[in-house]
Backbone bond lengths (Angstrom), bond angles and torsions (degrees), N, CA, C in turn:
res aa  C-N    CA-C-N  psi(-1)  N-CA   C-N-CA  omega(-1)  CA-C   N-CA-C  phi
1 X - - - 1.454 - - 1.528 108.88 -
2 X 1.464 114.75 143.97 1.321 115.33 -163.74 1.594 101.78 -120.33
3 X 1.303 113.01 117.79 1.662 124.48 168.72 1.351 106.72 -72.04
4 X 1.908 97.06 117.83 1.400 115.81 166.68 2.208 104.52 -54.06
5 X 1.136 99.94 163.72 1.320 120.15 167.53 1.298 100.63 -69.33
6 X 1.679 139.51 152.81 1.311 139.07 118.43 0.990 129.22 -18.39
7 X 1.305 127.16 137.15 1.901 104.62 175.72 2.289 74.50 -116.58
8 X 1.625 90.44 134.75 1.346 93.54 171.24 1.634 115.30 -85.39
9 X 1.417 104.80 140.57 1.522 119.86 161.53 1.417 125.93 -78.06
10 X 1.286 87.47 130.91 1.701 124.03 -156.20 1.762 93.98 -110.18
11 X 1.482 115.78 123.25 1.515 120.52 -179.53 1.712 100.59 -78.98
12 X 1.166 132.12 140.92 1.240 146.40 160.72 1.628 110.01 -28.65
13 X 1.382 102.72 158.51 1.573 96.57 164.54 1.606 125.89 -75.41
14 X 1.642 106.41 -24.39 1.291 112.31 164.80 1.909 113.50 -60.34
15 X 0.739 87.30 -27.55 1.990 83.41 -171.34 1.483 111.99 -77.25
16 X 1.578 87.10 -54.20 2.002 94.32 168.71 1.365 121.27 -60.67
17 X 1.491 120.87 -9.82 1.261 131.60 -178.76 1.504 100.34 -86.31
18 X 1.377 132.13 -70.77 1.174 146.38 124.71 1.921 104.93 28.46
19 X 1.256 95.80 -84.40 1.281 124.15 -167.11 2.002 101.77 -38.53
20 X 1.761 84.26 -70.67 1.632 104.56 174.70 1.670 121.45 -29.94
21 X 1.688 87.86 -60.25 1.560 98.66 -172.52 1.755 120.05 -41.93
22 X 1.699 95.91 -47.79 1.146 117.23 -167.53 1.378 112.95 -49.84
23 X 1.582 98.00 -33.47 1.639 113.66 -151.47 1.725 96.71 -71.93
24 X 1.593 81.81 -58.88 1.769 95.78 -158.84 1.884 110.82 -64.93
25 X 1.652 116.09 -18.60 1.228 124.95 161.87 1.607 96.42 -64.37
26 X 1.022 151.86 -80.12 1.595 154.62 -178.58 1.787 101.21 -36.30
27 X 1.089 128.09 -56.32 1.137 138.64 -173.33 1.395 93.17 -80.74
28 X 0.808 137.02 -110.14 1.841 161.53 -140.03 1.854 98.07 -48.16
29 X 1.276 95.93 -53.81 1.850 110.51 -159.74 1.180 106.87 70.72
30 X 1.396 97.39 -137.92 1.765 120.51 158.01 1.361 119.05 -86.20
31 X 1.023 123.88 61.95 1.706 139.60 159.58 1.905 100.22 92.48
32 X 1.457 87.88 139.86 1.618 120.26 155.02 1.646 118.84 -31.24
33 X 1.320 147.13 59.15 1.620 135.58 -159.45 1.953 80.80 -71.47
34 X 1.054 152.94 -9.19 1.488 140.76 -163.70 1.912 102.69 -99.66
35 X 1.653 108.80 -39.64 1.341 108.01 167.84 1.115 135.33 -90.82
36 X 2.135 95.55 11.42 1.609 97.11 -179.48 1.454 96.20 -100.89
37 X 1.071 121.91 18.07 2.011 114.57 174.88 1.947 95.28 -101.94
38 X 1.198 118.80 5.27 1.497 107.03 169.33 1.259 105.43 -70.31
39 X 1.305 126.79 151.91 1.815 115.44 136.14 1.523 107.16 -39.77
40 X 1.513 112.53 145.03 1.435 118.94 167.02 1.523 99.64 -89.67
41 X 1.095 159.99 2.43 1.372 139.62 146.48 1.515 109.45 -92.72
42 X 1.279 121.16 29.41 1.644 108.13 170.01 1.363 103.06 -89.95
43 X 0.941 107.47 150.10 1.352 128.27 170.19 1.770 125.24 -111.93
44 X 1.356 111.61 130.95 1.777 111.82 -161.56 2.015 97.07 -133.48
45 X 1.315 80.23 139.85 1.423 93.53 166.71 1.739 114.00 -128.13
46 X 1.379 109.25 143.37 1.399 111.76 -153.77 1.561 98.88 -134.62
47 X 1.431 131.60 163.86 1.098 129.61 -150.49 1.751 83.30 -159.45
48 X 1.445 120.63 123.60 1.257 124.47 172.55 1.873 114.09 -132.86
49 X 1.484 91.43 114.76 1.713 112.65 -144.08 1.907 87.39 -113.06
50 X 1.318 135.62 116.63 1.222 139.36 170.74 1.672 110.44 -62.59
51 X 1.237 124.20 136.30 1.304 146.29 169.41 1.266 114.25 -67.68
52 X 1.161 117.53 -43.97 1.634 127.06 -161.47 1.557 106.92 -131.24
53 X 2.107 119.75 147.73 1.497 104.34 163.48 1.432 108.37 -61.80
54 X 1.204 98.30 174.37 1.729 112.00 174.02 1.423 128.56 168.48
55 X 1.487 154.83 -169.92 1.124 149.79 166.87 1.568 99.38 -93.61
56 X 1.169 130.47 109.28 1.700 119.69 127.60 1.361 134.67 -18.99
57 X 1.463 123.17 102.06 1.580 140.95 153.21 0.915 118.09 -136.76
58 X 1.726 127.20 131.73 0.961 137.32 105.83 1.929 105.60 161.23
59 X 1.207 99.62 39.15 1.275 128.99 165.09 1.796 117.29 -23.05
60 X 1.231 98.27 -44.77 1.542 118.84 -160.24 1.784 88.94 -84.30
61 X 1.291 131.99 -17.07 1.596 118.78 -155.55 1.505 80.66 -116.71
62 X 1.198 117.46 -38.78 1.860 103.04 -172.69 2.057 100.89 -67.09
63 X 1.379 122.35 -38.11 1.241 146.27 175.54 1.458 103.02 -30.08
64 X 2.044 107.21 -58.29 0.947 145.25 -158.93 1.792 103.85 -76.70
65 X 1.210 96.74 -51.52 1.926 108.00 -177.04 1.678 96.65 -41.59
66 X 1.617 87.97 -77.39 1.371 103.43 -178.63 1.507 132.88 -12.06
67 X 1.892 101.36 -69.20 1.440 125.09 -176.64 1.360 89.07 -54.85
68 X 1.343 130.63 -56.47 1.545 122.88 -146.36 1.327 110.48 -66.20
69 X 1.512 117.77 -15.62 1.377 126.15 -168.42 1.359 119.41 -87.92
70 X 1.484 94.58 -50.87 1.501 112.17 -166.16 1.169 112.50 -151.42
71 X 1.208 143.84 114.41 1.658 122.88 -170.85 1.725 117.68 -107.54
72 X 1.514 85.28 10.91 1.710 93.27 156.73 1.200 118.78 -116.41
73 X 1.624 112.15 21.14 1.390 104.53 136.64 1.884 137.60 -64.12
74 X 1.055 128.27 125.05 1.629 112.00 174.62 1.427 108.32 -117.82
75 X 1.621 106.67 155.94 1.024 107.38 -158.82 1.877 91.46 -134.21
76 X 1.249 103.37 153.57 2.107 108.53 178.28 1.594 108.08 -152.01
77 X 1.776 95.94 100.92 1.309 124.06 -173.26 1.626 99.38 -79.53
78 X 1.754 96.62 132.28 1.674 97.53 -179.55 1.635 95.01 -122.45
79 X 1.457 123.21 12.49 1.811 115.50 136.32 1.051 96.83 -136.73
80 X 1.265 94.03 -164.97 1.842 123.46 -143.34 1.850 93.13 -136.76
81 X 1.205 96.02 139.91 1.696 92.42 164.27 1.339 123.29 -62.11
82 X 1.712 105.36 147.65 1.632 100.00 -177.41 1.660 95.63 88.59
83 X 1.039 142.76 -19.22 1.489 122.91 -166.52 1.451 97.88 -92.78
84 X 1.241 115.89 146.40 1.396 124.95 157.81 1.947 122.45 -62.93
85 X 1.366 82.34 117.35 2.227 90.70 -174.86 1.942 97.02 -110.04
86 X 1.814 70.78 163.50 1.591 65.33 179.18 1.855 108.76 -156.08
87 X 1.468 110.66 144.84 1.508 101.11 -142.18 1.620 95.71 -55.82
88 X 1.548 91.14 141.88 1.650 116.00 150.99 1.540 91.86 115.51
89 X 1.555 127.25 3.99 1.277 106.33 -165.09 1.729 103.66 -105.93
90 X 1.058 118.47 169.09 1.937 124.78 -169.80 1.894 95.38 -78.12
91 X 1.267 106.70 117.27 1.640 103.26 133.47 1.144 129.39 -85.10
92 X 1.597 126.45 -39.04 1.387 105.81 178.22 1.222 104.65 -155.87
93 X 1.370 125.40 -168.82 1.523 120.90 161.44 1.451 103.32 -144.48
94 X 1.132 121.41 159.60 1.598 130.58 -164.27 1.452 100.92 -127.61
95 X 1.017 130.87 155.95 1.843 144.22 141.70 1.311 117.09 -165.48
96 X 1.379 95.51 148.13 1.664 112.85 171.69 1.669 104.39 165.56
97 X 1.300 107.98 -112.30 1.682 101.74 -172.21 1.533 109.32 -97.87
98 X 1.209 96.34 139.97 1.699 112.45 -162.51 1.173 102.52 -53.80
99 X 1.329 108.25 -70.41 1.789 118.44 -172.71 1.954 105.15 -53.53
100 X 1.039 135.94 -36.74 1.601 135.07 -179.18 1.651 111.18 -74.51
101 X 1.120 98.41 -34.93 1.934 112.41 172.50 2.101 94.62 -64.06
102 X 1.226 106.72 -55.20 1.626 111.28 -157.49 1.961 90.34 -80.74
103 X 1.371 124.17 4.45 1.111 120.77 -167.07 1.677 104.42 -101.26
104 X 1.205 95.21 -35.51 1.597 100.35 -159.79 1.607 93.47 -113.76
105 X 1.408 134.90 -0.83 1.205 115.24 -164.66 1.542 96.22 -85.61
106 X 1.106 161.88 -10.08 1.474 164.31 -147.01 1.677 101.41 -94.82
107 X 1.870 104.54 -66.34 1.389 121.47 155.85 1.476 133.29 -30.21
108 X 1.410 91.00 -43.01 1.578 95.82 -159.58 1.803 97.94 -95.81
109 X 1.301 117.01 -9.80 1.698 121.05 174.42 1.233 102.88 -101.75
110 X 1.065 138.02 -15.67 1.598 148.79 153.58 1.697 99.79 -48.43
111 X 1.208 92.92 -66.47 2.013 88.55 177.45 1.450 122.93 -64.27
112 X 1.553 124.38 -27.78 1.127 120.02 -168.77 1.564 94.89 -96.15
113 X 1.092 125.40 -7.29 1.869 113.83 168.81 0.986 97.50 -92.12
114 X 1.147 149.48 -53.61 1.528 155.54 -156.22 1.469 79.87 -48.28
115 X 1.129 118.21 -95.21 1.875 148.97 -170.02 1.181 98.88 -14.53
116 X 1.552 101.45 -83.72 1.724 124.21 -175.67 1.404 110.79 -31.73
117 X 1.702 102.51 -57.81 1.427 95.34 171.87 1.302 145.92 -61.70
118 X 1.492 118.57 -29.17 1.305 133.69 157.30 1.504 105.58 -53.27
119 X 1.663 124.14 -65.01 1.173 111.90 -161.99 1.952 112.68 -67.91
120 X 1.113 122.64 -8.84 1.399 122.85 -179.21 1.089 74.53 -88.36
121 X 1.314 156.13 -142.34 1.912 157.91 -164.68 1.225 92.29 41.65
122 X 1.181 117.71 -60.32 1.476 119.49 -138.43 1.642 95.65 -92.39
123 X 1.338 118.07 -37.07 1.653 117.48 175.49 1.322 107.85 -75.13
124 X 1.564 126.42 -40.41 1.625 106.94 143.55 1.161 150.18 14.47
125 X 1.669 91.63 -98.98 1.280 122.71 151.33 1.757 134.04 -10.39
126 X 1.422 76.33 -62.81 1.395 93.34 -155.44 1.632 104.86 -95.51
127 X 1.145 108.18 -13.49 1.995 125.34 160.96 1.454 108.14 -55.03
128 X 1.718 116.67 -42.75 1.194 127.15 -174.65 1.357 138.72 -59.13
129 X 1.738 94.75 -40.22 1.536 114.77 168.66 1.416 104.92 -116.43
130 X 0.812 137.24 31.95 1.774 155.62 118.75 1.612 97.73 -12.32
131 X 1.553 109.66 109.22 1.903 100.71 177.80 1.086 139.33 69.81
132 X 1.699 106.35 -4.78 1.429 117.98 160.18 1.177 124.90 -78.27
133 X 1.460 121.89 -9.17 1.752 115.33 -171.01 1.808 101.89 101.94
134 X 1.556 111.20 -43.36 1.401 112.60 -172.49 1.284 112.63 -67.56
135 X 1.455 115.94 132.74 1.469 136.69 165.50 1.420 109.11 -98.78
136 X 1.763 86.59 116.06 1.744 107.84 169.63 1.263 93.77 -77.82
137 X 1.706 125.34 137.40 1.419 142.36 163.41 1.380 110.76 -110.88
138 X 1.073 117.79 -28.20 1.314 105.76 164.01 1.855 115.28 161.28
139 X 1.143 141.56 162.92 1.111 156.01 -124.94 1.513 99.92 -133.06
140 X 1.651 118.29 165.23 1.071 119.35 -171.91 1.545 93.44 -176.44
141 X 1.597 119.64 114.37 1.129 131.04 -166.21 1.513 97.00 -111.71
142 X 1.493 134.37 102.00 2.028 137.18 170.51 1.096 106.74 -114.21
């Protein structure tokens, strides 16, 4: 008998929305006093390069930072969640308004270590009992 794969659970856009708000109220407050010494018409482009290998997650909440901030920020993802990274290589690059880039970038790398790190744990994991018969069901990061 052959064990299907997991199909992993993916939080709604309401939750990750949810999620964001929470963050950038904890983070953000009532405004940035560090991104209010930019010019407000500067414009910044940013380049976010991983330190360490690892799995990619959480694409959808940095996506999310962003939109909530500024939605003329754009952003151009060169992986995908779930893919294997490895230090020194580009996830993404950002540009648009200086001060909303320097606003949300703290937040939005808060989510992609958080994530990343869980999901490398979890591919770990699951490398370990690789061929043993044992079924990983699932993970729990406290």
């Amino acid at each position: 008998m052959t064990q299907s794969q997991p199909q992993p659970i993916t939080p709604g856009d309401d939750d990750i929305a949810a999620n964001v708000r929470a963050a950038l109220a904890e983070d953000v407050g009532s405004g940035d006093i560090t991104a209010a010494l930019i010019p407000a018409a500067a414009q910044a482009n940013a380049r976010v390069i991983t330190r360490e290998d690892g799995v990619l997650c959480g694409r959808a909440w940095v996506d999310r930072v962003f939109a909530e901030l500024d939605p003329a920020i754009g952003l151009a993802w060169q992986a995908r969640d779930g893919e294997r990274i490895t230090a020194g290589q580009q996830l993404f690059t950002a540009a648009g308004p200086a001060r909303s880039l320097l606003t949300g970038e703290r937040t939005a790398l808060n989510f992609l270590q958080l994530l990343s790190g869980t999901a490398t744990t979890c591919q770990r994991y699951a490398g370990l009992v690789a061929g043993t018969g044992v079924r990983l069901l699932d993970t729990r990061k406290t």
